[in-house]
Residue, then its C-alpha position, 0 to 999 in steps of 0.5 A: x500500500x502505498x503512503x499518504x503524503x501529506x502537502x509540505x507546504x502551502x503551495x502544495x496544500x493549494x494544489x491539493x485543495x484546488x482538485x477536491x470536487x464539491x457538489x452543490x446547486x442540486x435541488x429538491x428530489x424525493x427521499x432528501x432532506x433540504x436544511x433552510x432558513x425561513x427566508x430562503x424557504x418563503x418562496x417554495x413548497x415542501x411536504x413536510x416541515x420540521x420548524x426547529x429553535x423555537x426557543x426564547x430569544x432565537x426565534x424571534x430573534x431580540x432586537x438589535x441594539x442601535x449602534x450608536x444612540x440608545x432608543x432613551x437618548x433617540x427619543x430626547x434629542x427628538x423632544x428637544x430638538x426636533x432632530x428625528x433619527x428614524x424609527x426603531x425597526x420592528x423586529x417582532x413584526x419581522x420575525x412574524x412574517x417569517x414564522x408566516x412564511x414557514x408555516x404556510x409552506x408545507x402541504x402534508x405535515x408542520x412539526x414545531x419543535x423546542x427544547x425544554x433544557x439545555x445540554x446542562x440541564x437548566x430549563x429554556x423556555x419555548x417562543x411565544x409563536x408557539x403559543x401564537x400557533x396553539x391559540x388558532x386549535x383547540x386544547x387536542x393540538x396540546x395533547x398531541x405534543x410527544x417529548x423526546x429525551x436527550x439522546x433517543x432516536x425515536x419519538x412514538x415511544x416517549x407520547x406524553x399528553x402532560x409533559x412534567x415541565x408544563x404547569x397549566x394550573x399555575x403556581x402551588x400555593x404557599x404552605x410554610x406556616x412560618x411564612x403565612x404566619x409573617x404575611x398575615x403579620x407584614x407591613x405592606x407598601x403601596x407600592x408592593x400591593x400593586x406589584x401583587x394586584x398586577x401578579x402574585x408570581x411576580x411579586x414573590x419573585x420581585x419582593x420576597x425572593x429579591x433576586x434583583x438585588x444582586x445587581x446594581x439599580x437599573x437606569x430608571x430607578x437610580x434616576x427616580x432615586x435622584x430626581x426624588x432626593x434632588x427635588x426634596x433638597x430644593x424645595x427644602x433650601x428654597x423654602x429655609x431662604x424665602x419662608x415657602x418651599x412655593x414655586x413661582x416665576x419669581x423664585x424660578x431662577x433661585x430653584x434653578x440654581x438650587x437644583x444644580x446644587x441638590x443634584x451635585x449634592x446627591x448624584x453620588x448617592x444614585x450611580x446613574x448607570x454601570x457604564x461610566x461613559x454614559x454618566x454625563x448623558x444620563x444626568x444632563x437629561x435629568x437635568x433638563x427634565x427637572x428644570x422644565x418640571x420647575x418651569x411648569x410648577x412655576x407657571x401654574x403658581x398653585x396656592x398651595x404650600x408644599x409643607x410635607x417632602x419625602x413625607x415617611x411613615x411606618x418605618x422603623x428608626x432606620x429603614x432600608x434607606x437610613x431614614x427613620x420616620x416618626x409616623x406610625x404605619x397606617x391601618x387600611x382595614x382587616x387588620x393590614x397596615x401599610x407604610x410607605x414615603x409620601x413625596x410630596x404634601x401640599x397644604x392650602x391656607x384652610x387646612x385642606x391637603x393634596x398629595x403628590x407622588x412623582x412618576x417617571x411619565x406613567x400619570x394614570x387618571x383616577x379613572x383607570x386606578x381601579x382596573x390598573x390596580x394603581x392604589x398608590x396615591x389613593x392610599x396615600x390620600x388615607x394615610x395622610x388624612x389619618x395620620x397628621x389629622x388634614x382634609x384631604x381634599x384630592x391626590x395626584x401623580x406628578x411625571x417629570x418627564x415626557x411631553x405632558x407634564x400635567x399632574x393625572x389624580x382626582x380632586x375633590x370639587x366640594x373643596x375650597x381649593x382651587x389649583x388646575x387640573x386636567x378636565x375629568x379629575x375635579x369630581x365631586x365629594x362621593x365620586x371621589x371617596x368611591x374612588x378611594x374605597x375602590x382602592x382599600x378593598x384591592x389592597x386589602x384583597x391583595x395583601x389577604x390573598x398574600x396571608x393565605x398564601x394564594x399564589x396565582x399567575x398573572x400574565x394578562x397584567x404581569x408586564x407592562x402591556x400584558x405579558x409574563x415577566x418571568x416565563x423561565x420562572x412562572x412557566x404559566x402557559x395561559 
């Protein structure tokens, strides 16, 4: 036999290479396999198809990042300039016309496939198109699923109508004793209460288990963090100047200068965010966005006096934050308390209060508290009327960003105050406490559910505009 020699050099691995013959360009023929993607597919016919990867985060692919601006930093020059870069691509549209286009190809058989776990073991969730095929049948398409293990060759053995990983009846309740024993106990803040009201799965993920602490604050809370210690500062130093913490044409320019120094002042409290590089970006426009809130407050001149700032109650001597409050907490009914840190109360000459709660832009109407399960500054309006004695004559959420900067609330229109309000939100005196009453029985209700340990998924109203938050965790398939 005569031996292999192997090229000695790179001219002759050149010549070696350039007689190997490879054949390609041949087309379908019956009996072989074509392995595509969903755009070369689109535009032929198959017998059968097998649509393999779909797998969250594959298919549909996430969205690009842009290279250059930020969608946040995109959308600010915009607002302030006027300068429009162009749209954001919709990739999930994009993604969806190529699901479209593979299903509708084949003419005797489609077969979805996913996997449950990685080669390591730890679970994957499946794509939502998934979902979006299963939602056109009824519930036989699901007892047809069959699973295959890691390593088998066939199918027809391993039929399984109720694969283990799938949990079509949610979330098992709590049953620790020790732990119904500590809910029925708790403290609730408003803010958790919406968490729950919103989904059970998700607060106990979010509030109990905390697995985001590990990481540091996300861009949105370090700024809310630093817009509420900054406007706190600059209210508390106008008014320790000028006797009123009140905001109006002739103090603007002093809140102004006041601003740049609160922030200085505590922007070493509330990293902005991880990347360093992004820092000045990030701050400028809290900046700017702060400034034209005092710029709106200034020119709507309410009479009211802002008395109360970061207003605390139910804290112990030190809460999470270092601040300790004097107040108690509140006690909504039914034996469940509530503490919380109003931003800010303003008091008119009569005696008569509003309060305010600062959002990023989210300003719901008190129309829709009931059915967002927003009880935030309802509550509030409770807990300040209970526990420093005033009228509370309405509540309002406050954005400071956005292009709208309106405050969104109720005010009560049997009152003797009289500052401006979006049309709808001046309702009278009964209107007003039904909508109050509204929001302590879904409190309530939430934080009994919460001591009986009623677990229950919610993804029509986990995620913002609907959707779970937590498919890898919550695996609810509704």
């Amino acid at each position: 036999m005569a031996p292999k020699l192997a090229p000695s050099d790179a001219a002759e691995l050149a010549k070696v290479l350039a007689r190997v013959e490879f054949v390609s360009g041949e087309g379908p023929t019956p009996g072989k396999v074509a392995v595509l993607d969903p755009l070369t597919l689109r535009a032929r016919r198959v017998r059968a198809l097998f649509l393999c990867g779909l797998q969250e985060g594959e298919f549909p692919a996430p969205a690009r990042p842009r290279p250059m601006l930020a969608e946040e930093e995109r959308r600010r020059l915009a607002e302030v300039s006027g300068l429009w870069l162009g749209e954001r691509e919709d990739t999930l549209a994009a993604e969806r016309y190529l699901l479209y286009a593979a299903v509708s190809r084949p003419e005797e058989l489609l077969v979805l496939s996913w996997h449950t776990a990685d080669d390591d073991g730890a679970p994957v969730a499946r794509s939502l198109f998934v979902d979006d095929v299963c939602d056109l049948f009824d519930e036989s398409l699901t007892a047809q699923r069959v699973r295959r293990p890691l390593g088998a060759v066939g199918w027809h053995e391993f039929r399984d109508p109720a694969p283990t990983y799938a949990r079509p009846d949610g979330p098992e309740p709590l049953r620790d004793e020790e732990l119904l024993k500590e809910l029925q106990a708790h403290t609730w803040s408003a803010s958790s209460l919406e968490v729950w009201i919103s989904c059970p799965v998700r607060w106990l993920i979010e509030r109990m288990l905390r697995a985001e602490d590990l990481n540091p604050d996300p861009e949105p809370i370090a700024r809310g963090g630093l817009a509420h210690a900054a406007l706190k500062d600059t209210l508390e130093e106008l008014k320790r100047e000028t006797g009123s913490a009140r905001l109006t044409p002739a103090r603007l320019a002093r809140a102004r200068e006041l601003l740049q120094w609160a922030l200085r002042q505590n922007e070493a409290k509330f990293p902005l965010s991880t990347a360093l590089e992004r820092r000045p970006g990030v701050r400028r426009r809290l900046e700017v966005d702060l400034e034209r809130y005092l710029e709106h407050a200034a020119r709507a001149d309410s009479p009211l006096e802002p008395s109360y700032l970061e207003l605390g109650f139910g804290f112990a001597s030190n809460d999470e934050k270092g601040e300790g409050s004097e107040l108690g907490a509140f006690d909504l009914g039914g034996g469940v308390m509530l503490r919380g840190r109003v931003d800010r109360v303003d008091v008119s000459a009569g005696g008569e209060a509003v309060v305010y709660d600062y959002k990023g832009r989210d300003a719901p109407p008190a129309g829709k508290w009931g059915a967002q399960g927003k009880v935030q500054i309802a509550l509030y309006m409770r807990a300040v009327e209970g526990l420093l004695g005033l009228k509370v004559a309405g509540g309002f959420y406050q954005p400071l960003t956005g292009a709208d900067l309106r405050a969104r609330g109720v005010l009560d229109g049997d009152s003797d105050v009289e500052i401006e309000c979006v049309r709808g939100d001046k309702r009278e005196g009964p209107e007003v406490q039904e909508l109050l009453e509204e929001a302590l029985i879904l409190a309530r209700a939430a934080a009994t559910q919460a001591g009986r340990g009623e677990l229950e998924a919610r993804p029509e109203t986990c995620a913002f505009r609907g959707g779970c938050m937590y498919p890898t965790i919550c695996r609810c398939e509704r």
